[in-house]
C-alpha positions in Angstrom: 117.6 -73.0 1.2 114.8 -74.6 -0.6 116.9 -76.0 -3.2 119.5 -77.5 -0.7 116.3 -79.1 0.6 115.1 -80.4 -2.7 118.4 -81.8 -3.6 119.0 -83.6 -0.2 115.6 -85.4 -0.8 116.5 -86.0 -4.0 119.8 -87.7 -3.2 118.1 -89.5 -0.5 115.3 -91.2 -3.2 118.6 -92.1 -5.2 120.2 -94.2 -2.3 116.9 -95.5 -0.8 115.9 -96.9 -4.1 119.0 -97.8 -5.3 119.2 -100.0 -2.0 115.8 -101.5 -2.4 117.2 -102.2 -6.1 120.1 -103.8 -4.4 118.3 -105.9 -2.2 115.7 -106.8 -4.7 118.6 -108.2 -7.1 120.4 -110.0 -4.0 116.7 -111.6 -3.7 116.7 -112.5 -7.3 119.9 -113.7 -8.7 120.7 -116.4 -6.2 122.7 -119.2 -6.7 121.0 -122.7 -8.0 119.8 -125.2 -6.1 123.0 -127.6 -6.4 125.6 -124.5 -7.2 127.5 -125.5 -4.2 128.6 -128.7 -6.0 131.9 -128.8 -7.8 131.4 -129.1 -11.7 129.2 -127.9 -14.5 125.5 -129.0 -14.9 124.3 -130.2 -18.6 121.4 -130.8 -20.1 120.1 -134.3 -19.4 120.5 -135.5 -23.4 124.1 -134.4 -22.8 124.3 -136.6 -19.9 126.9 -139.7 -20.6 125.6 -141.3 -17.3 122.7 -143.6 -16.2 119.6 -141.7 -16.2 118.9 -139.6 -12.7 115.3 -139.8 -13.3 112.7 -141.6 -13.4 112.1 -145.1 -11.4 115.0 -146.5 -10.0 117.1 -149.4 -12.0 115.4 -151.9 -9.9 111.7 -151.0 -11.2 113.1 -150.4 -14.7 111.5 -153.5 -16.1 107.9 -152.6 -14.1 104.6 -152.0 -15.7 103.5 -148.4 -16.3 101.1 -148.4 -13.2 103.8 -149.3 -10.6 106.1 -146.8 -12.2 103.7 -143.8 -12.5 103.0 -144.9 -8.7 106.7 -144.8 -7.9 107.3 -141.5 -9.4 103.9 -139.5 -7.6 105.4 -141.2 -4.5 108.9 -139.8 -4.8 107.0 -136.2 -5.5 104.5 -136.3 -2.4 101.8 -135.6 -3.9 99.3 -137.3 -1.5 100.3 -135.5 1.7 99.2 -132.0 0.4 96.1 -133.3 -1.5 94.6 -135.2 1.5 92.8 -133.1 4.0 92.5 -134.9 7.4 89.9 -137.7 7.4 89.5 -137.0 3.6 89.4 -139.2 0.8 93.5 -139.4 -1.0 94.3 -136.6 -3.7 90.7 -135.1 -3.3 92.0 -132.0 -1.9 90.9 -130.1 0.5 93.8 -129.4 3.4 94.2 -126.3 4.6 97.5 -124.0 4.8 97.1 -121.4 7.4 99.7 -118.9 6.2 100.2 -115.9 7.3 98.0 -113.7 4.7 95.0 -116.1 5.0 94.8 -120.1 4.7 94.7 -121.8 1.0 93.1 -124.8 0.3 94.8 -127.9 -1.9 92.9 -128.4 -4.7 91.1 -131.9 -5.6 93.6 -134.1 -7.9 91.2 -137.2 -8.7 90.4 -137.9 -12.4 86.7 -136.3 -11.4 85.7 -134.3 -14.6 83.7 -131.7 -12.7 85.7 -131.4 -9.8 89.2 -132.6 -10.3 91.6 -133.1 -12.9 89.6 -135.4 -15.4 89.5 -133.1 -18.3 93.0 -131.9 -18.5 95.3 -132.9 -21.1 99.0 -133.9 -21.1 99.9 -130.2 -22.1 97.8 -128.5 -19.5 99.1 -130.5 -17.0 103.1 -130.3 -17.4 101.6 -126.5 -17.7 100.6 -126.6 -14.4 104.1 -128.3 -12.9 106.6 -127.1 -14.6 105.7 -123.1 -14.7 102.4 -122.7 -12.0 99.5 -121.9 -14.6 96.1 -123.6 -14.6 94.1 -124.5 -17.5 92.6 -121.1 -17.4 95.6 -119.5 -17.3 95.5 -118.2 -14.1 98.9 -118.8 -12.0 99.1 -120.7 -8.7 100.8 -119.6 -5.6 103.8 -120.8 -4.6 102.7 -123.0 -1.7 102.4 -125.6 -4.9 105.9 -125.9 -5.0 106.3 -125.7 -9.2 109.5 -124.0 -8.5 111.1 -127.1 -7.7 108.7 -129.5 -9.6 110.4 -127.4 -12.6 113.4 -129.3 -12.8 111.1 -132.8 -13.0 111.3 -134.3 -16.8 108.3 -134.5 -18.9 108.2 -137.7 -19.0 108.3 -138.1 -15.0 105.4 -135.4 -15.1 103.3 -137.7 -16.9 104.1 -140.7 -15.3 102.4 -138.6 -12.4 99.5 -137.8 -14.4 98.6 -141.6 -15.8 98.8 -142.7 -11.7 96.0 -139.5 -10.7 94.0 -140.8 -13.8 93.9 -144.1 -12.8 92.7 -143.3 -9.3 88.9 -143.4 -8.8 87.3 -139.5 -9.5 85.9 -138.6 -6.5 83.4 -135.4 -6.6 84.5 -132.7 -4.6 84.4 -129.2 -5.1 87.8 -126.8 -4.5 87.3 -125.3 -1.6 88.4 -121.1 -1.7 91.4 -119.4 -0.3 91.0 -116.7 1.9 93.2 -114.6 0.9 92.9 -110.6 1.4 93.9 -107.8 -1.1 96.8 -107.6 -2.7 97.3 -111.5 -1.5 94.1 -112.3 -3.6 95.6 -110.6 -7.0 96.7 -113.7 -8.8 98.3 -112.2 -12.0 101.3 -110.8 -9.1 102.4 -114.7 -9.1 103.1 -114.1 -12.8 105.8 -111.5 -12.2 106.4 -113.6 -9.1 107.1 -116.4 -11.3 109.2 -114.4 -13.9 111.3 -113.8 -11.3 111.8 -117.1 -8.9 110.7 -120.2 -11.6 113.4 -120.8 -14.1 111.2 -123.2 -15.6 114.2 -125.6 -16.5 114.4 -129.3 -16.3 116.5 -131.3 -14.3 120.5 -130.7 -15.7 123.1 -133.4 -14.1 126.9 -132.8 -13.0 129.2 -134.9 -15.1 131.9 -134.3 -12.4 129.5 -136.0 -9.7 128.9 -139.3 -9.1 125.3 -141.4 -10.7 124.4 -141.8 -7.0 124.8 -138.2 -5.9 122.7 -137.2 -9.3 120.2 -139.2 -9.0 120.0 -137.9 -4.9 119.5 -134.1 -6.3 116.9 -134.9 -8.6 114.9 -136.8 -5.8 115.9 -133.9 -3.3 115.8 -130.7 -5.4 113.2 -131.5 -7.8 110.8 -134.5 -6.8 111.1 -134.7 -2.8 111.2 -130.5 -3.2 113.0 -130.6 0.3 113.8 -127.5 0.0 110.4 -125.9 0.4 110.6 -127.1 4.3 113.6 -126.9 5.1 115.4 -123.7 3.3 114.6 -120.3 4.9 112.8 -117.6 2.8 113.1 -114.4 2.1 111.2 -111.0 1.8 109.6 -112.4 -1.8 108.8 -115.4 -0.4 111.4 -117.2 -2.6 113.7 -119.8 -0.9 116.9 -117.9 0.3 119.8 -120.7 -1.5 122.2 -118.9 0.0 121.1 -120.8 3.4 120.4 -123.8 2.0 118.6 -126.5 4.3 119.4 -124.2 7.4 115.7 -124.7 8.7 112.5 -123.4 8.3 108.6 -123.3 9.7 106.1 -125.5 7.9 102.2 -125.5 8.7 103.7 -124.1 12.6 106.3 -127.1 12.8 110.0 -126.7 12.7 111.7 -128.2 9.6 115.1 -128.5 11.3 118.5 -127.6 10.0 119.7 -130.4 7.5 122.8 -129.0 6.1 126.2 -130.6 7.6 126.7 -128.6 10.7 127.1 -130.0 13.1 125.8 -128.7 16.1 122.0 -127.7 14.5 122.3 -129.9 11.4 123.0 -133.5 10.6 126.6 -133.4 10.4 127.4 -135.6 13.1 124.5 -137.8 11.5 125.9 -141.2 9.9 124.7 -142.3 6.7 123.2 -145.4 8.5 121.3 -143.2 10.8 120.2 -140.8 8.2 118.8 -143.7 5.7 116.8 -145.1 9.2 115.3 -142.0 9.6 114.5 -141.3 6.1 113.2 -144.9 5.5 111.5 -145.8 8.8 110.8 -142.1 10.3 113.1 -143.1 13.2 116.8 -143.1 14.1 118.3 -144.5 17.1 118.8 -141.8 19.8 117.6 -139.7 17.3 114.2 -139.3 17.4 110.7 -139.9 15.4 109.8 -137.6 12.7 106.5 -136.1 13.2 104.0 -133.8 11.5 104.8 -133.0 8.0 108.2 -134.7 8.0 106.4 -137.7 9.4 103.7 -137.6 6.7 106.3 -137.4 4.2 108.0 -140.6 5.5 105.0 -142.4 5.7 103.4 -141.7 2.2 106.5 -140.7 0.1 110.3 -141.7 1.4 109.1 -145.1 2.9 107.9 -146.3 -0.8 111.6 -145.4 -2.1 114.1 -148.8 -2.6 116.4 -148.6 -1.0 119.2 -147.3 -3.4 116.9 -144.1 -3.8 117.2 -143.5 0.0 121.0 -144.2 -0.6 121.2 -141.7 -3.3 119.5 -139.1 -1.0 121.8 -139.7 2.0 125.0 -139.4 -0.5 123.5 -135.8 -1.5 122.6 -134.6 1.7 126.0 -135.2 3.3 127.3 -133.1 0.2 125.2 -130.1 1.0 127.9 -127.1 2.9 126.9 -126.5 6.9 124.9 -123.7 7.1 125.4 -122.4 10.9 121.8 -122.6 12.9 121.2 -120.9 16.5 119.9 -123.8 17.8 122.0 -125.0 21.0 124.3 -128.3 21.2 122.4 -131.5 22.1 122.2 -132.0 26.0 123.0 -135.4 27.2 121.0 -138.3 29.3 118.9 -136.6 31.9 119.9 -137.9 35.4 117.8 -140.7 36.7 117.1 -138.7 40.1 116.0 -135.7 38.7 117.3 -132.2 40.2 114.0 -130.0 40.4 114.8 -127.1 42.5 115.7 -125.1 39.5 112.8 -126.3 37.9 110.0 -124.1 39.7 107.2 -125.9 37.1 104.6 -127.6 39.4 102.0 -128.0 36.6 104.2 -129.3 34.0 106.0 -131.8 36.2 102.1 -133.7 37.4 101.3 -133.6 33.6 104.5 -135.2 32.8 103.9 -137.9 35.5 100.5 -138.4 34.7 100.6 -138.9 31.1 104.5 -139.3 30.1 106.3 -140.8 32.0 105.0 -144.4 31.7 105.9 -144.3 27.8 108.8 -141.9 28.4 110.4 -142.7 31.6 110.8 -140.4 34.1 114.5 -140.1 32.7 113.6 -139.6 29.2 115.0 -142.9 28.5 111.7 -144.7 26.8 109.6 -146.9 28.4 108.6 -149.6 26.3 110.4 -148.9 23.2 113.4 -146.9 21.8 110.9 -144.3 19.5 109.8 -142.6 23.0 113.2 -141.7 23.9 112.9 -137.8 24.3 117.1 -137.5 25.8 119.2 -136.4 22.7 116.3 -135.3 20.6 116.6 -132.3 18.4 112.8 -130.9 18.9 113.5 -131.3 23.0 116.7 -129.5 22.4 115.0 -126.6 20.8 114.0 -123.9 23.0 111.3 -122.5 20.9 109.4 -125.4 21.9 107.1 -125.6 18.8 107.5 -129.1 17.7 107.0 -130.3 21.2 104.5 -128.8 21.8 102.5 -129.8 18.5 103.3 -133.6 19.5 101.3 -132.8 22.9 98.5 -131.4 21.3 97.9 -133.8 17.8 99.9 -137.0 19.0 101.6 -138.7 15.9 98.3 -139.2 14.4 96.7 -142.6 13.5 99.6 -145.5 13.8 101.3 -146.3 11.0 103.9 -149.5 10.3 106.8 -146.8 10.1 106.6 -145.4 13.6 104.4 -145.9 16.8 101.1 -144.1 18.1 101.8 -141.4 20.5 97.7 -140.0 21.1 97.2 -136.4 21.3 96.1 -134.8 24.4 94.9 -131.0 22.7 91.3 -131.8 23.6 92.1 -132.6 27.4 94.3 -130.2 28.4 93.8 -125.9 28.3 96.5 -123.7 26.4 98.2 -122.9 29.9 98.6 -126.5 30.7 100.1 -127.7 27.4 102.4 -124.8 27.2 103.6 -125.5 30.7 104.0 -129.4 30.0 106.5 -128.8 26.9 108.5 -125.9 29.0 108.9 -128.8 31.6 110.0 -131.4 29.1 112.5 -129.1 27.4 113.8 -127.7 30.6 114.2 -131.6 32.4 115.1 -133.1 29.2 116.7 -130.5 26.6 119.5 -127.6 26.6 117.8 -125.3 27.4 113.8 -124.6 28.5 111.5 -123.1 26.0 109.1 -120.4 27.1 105.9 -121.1 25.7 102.7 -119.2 26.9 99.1 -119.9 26.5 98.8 -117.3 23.7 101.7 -119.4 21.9 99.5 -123.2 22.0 96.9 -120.8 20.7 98.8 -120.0 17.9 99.4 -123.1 17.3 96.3 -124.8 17.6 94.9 -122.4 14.8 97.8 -123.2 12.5 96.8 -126.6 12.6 
């Protein structure tokens, strides 16, 4: 009897690890990035084409400074690197995740502080594979995964722009991390596993345009990090490309070609708008991170760069999301007796509906148009409900000022404002409680 037992446990180890084994590998050997894409990638000195990276051929005659500018624009750097109401690149912004907030480290030329003592060598170090100048390996929020596939000699381009920044002194502020989160030398075998630590290769059998859009996708831009789901490792899951993901509590939304959750009913005029300008007609606004990364990085691009984006985004395969179809324009009598939402409806009127209108239409100008827009349309509120408590943040020339209202209203009354907004306005109502703006409010 005791040996039957022994040998059922036995056989049970084998299929429980051979299933975590399974699953691990499924984790691990993923497609590429651009695997979806018909043809075979090269190296880029095989490449017969024009060069995919780099400043666009419209800068190619620039000095060094406005290229190395360019290029740290077309990788983002600012956006991470700037806490709020800090000085550019001196670090400092927190990311809340959910094993304890890091802090972005200080990238100014500072020799103490920042960057100022590194050399070429340390530096692609850093980019390309995740190691600091003491060897010790970053964590994957510093998205070196994609950075990978940048060339060497856009990596440096990057480095000659931070240098010629002035250093400004200020210390690198600790992550919070608890154990095993805190045990840095796991991000090596972490590494070995998810960084292939390969540069850029193009697809012969694609077009310049649609090249030159991966490299500023995949590798600079590192759209991915937002906007692909990940899995148990923490490793973008490929196999849902661009179906949507949570960054810093906001909703990075589907932007594969489906149709119904995606941007597959999108033209490439709309999409370029949005990319360039951070605002599409009946569209919407793109706020928090997205609208950060419009402001300080896609809004620098030319606009063939922007064109070679929208040609590869359109190329990416649907990946099917759960959020609902877009509900059209709200009625301009509004029917409330479904809507049993007292405290949300005198909120809305209050402080909405003059920028808004009371049928979602806008008031004064097309950006406050809420009908037809995909964060209304998505019932698990989030991005709604982040607008309502931060605004858009300070105005910019790329979209308008909507102020935040975090500091005048509780929990309770912001989470019942957005569940009236996506319930008079949207497919379907999210179901937000205090607890949930709480949440929220400590993400950000």
């Amino acid at each position: 009897m005791k040996r039957k037992v022994v040998l059922c446990l036995a056989a049970l180890a084998v299929i429980v690890g051979a299933a975590a084994l399974g699953v691990t590998g499924w984790m691990v050997f993923q497609p590429g990035p651009y695997a979806f894409a018909t043809g075979k990638p090269v190296p880029l000195s095989a490449y017969q084409g024009p060069a995919p990276t780099g400043v666009p051929v419209e800068l190619a005659g620039a000095d060094p400074a406005m290229r190395g500018a360019y290029v740290a624009a077309m990788a983002d750097c600012q956006a991470c690197h700037t806490a709020p109401g800090g000085k550019p690149f001196a670090g400092g912004r927190a990311f809340v995740l959910p094993f304890g907030t890091i802090y972005t480290p200080n990238l100014t030329p500072d020799p103490e502080t920042g960057i100022g003592n590194w050399t070429d060598a340390q530096f692609l170090n850093a980019v390309h594979r995740g190691v600091a100048p003491d060897g010790s390996h970053y964590y994957p929020a510093f998205p070196y995964p994609s950075y990978t596939m940048l060339s060497d000699e856009d990596v440096l381009a990057i480095k000659a722009h931070l240098f010629s920044l002035l250093p400004v002194k200020q210390a690198n502020r600790p992550n919070t991390f608890g154990f095993p989160y805190n045990q840095r030398w796991l991000m090596a075998i972490w590494s070995a596993l998810f960084n292939p630590d390969e540069r850029f290769r193009p697809v012969p059998e694609q077009s310049p345009e649609w090249n030159r859009g991966a490299y500023l996708v995949e590798a600079a831009g590192h759209c991915g990090e937002c906007h692909t789901p990940r899995n148990l490792m923490q490793a973008l899951d490929q196999r849902a490309k661009f179906g949507g993901a949570t960054a810093e509590g906001w909703t990075a939304y589907n932007i594969s070609a489906d149709k119904v959750s995606g941007i597959g009913d999108w033209s490439a005029e709309e999409l370029a708008a949005y990319l360039s300008t951070g605002h599409a007609h009946g569209r919407g606004v793109a706020s928090g991170p997205m609208g950060e990364a419009v402001e300080l990085s896609l809004s620098q691009l030319t606009k063939a760069d922007i064109g070679a984006i929208v040609t590869y985004l359109k190329s990416v395969p649907a990946v099917k999301g759960d959020l609902p179809a877009l509900a059209g324009p709200a009625p301009a009598t509004p029917q409330l007796a479904g809507l049993d939402n007292p405290v949300g409806k005198r909120i809305f009127e209050g402080n909405c509906a003059s920028c808004h209108a009371w049928t979602g239409a806008g008031a004064a100008r097309e950006e406050a148009q809420l009908t037809g827009v995909r964060a209304v349309n998505d019932p698990g509120g989030a991005n709604v409900a982040l607008m309502v408590l931060h605004g858009s943040g300070a105005p910019t020339p790329h979209r308008p000022h909507m102020p935040g209202f975090g500091n005048a209203y509780s929990n309770d009354e912001i989470a019942a404002v957005t569940n009236y907004v996506t319930a008079r306005f949207g497919a379907r109502s999210s179901t937000l409680t205090a607890a949930d703006i709480a949440a929220l409010r400590e993400a950000n």
